[in-house]
C-alpha positions in Angstrom: 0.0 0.0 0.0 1.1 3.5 -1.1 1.8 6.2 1.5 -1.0 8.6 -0.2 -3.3 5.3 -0.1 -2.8 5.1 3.6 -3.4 8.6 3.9 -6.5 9.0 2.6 -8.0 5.6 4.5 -7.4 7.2 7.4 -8.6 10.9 6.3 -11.6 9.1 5.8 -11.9 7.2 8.8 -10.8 10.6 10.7 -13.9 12.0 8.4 -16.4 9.5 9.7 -15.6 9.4 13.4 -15.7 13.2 12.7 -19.2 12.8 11.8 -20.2 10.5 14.3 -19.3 12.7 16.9 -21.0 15.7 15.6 -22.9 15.5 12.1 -22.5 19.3 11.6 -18.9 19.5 11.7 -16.7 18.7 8.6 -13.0 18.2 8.6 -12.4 21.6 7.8 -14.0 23.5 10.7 -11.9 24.5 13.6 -13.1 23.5 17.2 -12.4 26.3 19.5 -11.7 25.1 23.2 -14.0 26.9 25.4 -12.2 28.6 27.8 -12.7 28.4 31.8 -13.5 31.9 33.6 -11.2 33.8 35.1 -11.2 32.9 38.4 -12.3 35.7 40.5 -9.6 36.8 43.3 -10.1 36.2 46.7 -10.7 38.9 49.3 -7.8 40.4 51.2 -7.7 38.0 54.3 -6.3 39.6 57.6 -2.9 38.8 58.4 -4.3 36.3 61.6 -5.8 33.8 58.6 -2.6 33.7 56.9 -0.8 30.4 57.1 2.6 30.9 58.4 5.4 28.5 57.3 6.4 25.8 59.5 9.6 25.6 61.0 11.5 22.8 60.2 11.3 19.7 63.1 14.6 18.1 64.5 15.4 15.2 64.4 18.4 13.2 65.5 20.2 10.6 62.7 18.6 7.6 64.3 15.1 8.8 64.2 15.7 10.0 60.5 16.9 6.6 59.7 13.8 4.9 61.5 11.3 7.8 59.6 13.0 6.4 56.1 12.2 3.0 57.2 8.4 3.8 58.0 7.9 5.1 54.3 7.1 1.3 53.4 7.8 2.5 49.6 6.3 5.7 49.4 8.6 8.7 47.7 10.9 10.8 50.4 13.9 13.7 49.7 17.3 13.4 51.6 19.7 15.1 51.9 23.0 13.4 52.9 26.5 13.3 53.3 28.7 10.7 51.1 30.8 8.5 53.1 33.2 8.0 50.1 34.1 11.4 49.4 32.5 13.5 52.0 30.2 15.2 49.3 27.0 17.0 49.9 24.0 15.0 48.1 20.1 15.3 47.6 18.1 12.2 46.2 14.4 11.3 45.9 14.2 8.1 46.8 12.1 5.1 47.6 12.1 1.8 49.8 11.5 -1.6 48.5 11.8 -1.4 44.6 12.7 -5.0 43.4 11.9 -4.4 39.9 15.6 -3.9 38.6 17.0 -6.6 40.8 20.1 -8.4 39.1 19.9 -11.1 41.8 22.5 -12.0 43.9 22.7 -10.6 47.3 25.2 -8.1 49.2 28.8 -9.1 50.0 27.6 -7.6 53.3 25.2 -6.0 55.7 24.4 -2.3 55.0 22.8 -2.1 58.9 25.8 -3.2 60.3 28.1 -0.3 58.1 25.6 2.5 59.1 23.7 2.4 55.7 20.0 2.1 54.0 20.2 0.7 50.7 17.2 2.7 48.8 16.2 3.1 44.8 17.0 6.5 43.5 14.5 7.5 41.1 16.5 10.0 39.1 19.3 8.0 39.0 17.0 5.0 38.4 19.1 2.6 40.6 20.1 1.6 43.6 22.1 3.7 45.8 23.1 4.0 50.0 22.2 6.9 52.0 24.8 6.9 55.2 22.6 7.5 58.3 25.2 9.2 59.9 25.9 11.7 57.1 21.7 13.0 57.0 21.2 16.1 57.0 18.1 17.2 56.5 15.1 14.7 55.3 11.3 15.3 53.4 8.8 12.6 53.9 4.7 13.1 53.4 5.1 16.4 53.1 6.7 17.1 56.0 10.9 18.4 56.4 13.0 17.8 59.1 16.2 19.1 60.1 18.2 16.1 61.4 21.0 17.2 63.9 
């Protein structure tokens, strides 16, 4: 089959859909989106309705570490610091993700070295977070300074 014989099938079948749809249109007329109102802006509230911001919660390196481990696979942001290199690093990350598995099993136990293996999602693999490098941690929504 031609390329301008496959075109026109599906100009056709675009045609009839077309038609189905809405019998007064044809494949010429342009659809203009309707457009939502503007929403209309909200009354000054006094300052005493404002939300302020909440300050950040402390935490100490053991409780962060047992906060990561309550996530049971559910998206958090830490911040750490590398025990390789002494780096600064920020990750999204999640618990539990088996999907990219290689098999095999550790050479070791990342409890016992101070670490939480975890899945980095923009990495997309599997990384360790040292619990004694955190710094600060976000978890549903909420961030806490770990000291």
């Amino acid at each position: 089959m031609k390329k301008s014989e496959l075109k026109e099938i599906i100009k056709e079948e675009f045609k009839r859909i077309l038609k189905e749809q809405d019998p007064e249109l044809s494949i010429g007329d342009r659809i203009e989106p309707e457009l939502e109102p503007e929403p209309t802006p909200e009354p000054d509230k006094p300052e005493s309705e404002i939300p302020e911001e909440q300050p950040l919660q402390n935490l100490s390196k053991l409780e962060a570490a047992q906060k990561i481990r309550d996530t049971k696979g559910k998206m958090f942001t830490v911040t750490f610091i590398k025990k390789s290199n002494g780096e600064k690093r920020t990750m999204n990350a999640r618990l539990g993700v088996k999907a990219y598995l290689r098999g095999g099993v550790l050479p070791y136990d990342p409890n016992t070295k101070g670490l939480i293996p975890v899945y980095d999602i923009q990495a997309k693999d599997y990384r360790m977070i040292n619990i004694q490098g955190i710094v600060n941690l976000k978890t549903g929504g909420i961030e806490y300074n770990v000291i």
